[in-house]
C-alpha positions as CSV (number, residue, x, y, z in Angstrom):
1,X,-135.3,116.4,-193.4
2,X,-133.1,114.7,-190.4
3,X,-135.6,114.1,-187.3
4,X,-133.1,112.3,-185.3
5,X,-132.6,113.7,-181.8
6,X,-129.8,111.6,-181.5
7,X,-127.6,113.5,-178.7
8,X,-130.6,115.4,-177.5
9,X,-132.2,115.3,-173.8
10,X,-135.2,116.7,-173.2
11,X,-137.1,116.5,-169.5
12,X,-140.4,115.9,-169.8
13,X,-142.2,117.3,-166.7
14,X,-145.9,115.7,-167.0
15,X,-147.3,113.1,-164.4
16,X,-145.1,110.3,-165.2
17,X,-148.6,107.8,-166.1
18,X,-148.6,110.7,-168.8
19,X,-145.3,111.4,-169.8
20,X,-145.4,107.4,-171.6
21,X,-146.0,107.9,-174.8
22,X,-143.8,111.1,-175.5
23,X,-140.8,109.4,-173.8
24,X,-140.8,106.6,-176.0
25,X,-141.6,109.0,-179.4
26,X,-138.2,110.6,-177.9
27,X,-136.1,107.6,-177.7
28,X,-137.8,105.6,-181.0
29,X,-136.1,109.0,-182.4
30,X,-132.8,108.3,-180.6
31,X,-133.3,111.2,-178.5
32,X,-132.6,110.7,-174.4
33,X,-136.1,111.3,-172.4
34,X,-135.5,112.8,-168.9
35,X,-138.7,112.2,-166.8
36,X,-138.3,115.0,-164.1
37,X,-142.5,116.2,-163.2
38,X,-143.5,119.3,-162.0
39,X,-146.9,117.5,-161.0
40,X,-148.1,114.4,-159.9
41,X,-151.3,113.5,-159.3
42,X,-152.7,112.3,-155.5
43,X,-155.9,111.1,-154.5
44,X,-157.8,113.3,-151.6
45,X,-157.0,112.4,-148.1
46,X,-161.1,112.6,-147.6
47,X,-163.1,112.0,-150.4
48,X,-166.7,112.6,-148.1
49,X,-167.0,116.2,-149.9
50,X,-166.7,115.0,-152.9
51,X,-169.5,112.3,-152.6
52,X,-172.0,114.8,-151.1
53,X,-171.6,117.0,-154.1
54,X,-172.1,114.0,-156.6
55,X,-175.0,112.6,-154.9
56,X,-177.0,116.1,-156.1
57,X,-176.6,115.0,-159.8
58,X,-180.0,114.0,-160.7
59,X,-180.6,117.2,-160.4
60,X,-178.0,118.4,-162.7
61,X,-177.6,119.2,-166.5
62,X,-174.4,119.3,-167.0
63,X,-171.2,117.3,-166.6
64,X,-167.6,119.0,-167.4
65,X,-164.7,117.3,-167.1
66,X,-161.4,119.3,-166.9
67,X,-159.0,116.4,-167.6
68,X,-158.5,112.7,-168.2
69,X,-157.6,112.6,-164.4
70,X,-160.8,114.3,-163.4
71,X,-162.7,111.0,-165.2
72,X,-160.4,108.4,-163.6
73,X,-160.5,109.8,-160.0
74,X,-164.6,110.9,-160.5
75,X,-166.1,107.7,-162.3
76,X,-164.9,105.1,-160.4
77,X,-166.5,106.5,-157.3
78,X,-169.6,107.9,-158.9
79,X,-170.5,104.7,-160.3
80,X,-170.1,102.8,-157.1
81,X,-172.6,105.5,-155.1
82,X,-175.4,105.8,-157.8
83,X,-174.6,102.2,-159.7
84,X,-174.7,104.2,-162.5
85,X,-174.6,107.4,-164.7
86,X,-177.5,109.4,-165.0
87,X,-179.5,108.8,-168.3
88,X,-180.2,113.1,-168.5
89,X,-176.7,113.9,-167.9
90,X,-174.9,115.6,-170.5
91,X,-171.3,115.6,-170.6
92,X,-168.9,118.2,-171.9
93,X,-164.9,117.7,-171.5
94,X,-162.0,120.1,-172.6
95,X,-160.3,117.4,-175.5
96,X,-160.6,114.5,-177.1
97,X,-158.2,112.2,-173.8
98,X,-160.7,113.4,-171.5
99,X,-164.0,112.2,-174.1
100,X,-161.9,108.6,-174.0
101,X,-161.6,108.3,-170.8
102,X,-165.3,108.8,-170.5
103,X,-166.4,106.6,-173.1
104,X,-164.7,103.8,-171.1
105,X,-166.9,104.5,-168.1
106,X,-169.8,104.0,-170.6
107,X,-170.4,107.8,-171.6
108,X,-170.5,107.4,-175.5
109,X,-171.5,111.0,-176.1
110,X,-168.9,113.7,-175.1
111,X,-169.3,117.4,-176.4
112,X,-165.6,118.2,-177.1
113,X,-164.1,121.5,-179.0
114,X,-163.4,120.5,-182.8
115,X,-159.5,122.9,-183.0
116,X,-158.1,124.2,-179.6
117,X,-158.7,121.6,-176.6
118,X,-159.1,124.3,-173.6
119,X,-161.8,126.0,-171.3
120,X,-162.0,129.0,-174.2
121,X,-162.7,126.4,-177.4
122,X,-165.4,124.8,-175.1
123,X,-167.0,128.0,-174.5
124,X,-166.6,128.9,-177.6
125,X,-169.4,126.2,-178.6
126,X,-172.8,127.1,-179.2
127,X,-174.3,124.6,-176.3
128,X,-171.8,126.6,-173.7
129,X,-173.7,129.7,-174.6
130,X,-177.0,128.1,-173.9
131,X,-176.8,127.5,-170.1
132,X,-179.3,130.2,-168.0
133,X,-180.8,129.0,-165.7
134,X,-178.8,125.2,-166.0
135,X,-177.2,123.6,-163.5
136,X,-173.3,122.9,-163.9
137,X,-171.0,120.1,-162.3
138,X,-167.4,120.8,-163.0
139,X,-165.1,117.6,-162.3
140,X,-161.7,118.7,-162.0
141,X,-158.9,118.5,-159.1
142,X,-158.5,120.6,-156.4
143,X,-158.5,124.3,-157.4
144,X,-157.6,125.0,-161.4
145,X,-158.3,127.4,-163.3
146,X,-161.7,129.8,-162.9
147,X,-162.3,131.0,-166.3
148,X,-164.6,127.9,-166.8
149,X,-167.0,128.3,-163.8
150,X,-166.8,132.3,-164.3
151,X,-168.1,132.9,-167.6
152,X,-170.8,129.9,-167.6
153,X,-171.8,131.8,-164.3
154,X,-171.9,134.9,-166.4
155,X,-174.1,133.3,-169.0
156,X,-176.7,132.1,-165.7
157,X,-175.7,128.7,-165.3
158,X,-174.9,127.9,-161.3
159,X,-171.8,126.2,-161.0
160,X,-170.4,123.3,-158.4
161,X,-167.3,122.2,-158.3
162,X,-166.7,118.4,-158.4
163,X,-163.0,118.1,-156.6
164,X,-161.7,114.3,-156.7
165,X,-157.8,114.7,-156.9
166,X,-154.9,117.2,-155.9
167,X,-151.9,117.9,-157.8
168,X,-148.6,118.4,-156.2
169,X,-144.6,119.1,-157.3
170,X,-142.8,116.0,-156.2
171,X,-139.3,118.6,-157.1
172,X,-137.8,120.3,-154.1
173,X,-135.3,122.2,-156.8
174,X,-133.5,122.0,-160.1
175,X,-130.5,120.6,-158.9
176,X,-130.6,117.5,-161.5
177,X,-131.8,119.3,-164.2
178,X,-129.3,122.2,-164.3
179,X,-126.3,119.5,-163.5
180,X,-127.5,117.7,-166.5
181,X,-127.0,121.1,-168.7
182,X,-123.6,121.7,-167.4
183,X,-122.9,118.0,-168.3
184,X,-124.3,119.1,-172.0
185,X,-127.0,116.5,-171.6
186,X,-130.4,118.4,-171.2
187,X,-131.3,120.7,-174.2
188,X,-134.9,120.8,-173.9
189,X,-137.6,120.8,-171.6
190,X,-141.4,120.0,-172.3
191,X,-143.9,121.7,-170.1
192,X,-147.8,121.1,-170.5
193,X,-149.6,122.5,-168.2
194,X,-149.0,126.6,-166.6
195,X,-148.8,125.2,-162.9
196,X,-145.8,123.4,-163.7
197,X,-144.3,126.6,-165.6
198,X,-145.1,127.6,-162.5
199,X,-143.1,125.3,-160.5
200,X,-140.1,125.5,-162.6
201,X,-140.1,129.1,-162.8
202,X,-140.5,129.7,-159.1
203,X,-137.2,127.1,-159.0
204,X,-135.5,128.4,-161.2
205,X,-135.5,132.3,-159.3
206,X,-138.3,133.4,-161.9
207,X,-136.1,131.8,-164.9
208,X,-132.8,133.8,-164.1
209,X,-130.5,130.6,-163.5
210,X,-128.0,130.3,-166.6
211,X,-129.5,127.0,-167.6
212,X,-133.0,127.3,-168.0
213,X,-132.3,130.6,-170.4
214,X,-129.8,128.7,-172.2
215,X,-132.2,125.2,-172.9
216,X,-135.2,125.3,-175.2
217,X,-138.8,125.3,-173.6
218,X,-141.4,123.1,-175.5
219,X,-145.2,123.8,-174.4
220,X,-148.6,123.0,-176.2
221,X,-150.6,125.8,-175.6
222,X,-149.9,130.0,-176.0
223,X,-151.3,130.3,-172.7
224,X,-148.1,128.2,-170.8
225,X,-145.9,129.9,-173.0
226,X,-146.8,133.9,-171.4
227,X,-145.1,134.2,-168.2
228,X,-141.8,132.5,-169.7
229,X,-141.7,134.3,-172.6
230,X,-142.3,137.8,-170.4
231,X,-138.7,136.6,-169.2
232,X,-137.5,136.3,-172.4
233,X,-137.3,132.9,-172.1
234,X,-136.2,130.2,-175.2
235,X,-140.1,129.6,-175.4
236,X,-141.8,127.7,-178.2
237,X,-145.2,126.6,-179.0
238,X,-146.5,123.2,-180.8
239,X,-148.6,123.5,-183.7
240,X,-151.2,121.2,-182.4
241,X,-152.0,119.5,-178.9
242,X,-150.9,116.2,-179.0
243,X,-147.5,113.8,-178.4
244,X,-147.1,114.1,-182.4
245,X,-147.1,117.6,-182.9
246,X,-145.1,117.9,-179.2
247,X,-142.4,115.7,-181.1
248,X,-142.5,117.8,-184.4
249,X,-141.8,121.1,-182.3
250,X,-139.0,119.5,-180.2
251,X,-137.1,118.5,-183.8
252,X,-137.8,121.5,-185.4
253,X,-136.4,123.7,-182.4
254,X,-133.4,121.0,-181.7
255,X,-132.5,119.8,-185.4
256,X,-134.2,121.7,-188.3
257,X,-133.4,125.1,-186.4
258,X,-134.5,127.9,-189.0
């Protein structure tokens, strides 16, 4: 089977200190990695909140933590005000990045889903159902998704939120990418996370511009892919979270097309 992507470009539209690795996958394939993000993560202008909330956490069971950025803007900081993690504490986090990350701050034990790394698979474990009358700190950047903190509320556990970053769109349009298309140079896009489908739909005039329905849309979960495929968008979903299995779906959909 060819996996060469030679004459391929695909945008990859993560944080640039994560788009690394699946740039240089792209280009060890002879494909062309565009590096346009949707989001890029900033610290908080006034992080006083944030320490008042973490200074309760003796008295808390829990730990979650949404995403390897929620560990390296948290633990830093949380170390230097208590010197160090709590010996009680029990940490959960949404994949196997984020359980990493922690085990470099010294937390070697990380509850983690075993297929699907999201809020649902972490629910889905039997030690998220066992949480009435626990108390719950979820680490995660401004805002996010609710699902989490809703159904552990629905289960008794009281939630607070632990906000130690923001994420924002660097992009003020599409001009670059959609140029690149008419230039026959952008084939691809790979988009990992629903705020920036967001962003790019909301740029694109909810995904009616002529390029972003002619160019192939890579994401890694079925819950990114919803509102583009509503639009009948060129939408397709990796087998697997990961750079790998991101790489696999981007030459299966550009080379090996069925």
């Amino acid at each position: 089977m060819n996996n060469s992507l030679n004459g391929f470009g695909i945008a990859i539209t993560r944080p640039p200190d994560q788009a690394t690795r699946l740039c240089a996958a792209i280009e060890q394939q002879d494909g062309n990695a565009i590096l346009f993000p949707l989001i890029t993560i900033a610290p908080l202008d006034d992080y006083s909140a944030f320490e008042q909330v973490i200074s309760d956490l003796e008295s808390v069971h829990w730990a979650i933590f949404i995403s390897t950025n929620a560990v390296e803007n948290a633990m830093p900081r949380l170390i230097k005000k208590l010197g160090k993690v709590p010996e009680h504490l029990k940490f959960a986090a949404i994949g196997q990045q984020t359980a990493k990350a922690l085990a470099f701050y010294g937390v070697p034990h990380v509850l983690i889903p075993t297929n699907r790394f999201d809020s649902e698979s972490l629910l889905a474990l039997p030690e998220m159902h066992d949480v009435a009358k626990q108390t719950v700190m979820v680490f995660r950047g401004v805002g996010g998704r609710e699902v989490l903190a809703d159904t552990l509320k629905e289960r008794g556990a009281q939630i607070i939120f632990a906000e130690s970053y923001r994420r924002i769109n660097p992009q003020t349009d599409c001009t670059e990418l959609a140029q690149l298309w008419r230039q026959q140079q952008l084939h691809a896009l790979v988009v990992t996370s629903s705020e920036a489908m967001r962003h790019l739909l909301q740029m694109t005039n909810n995904g009616s511009d002529e390029w972003i329905r002619k160019v192939a849309i890579c994401v890694n979960h079925a819950r990114i892919a919803e509102e583009a495929e509503a639009l009948a968008l060129n939408v397709h979903i990796a087998d697997a979270p990961g750079d790998e299995s991101m790489l696999s779906c981007l030459q299966k959909v550009l080379i090996n097309k069925p």
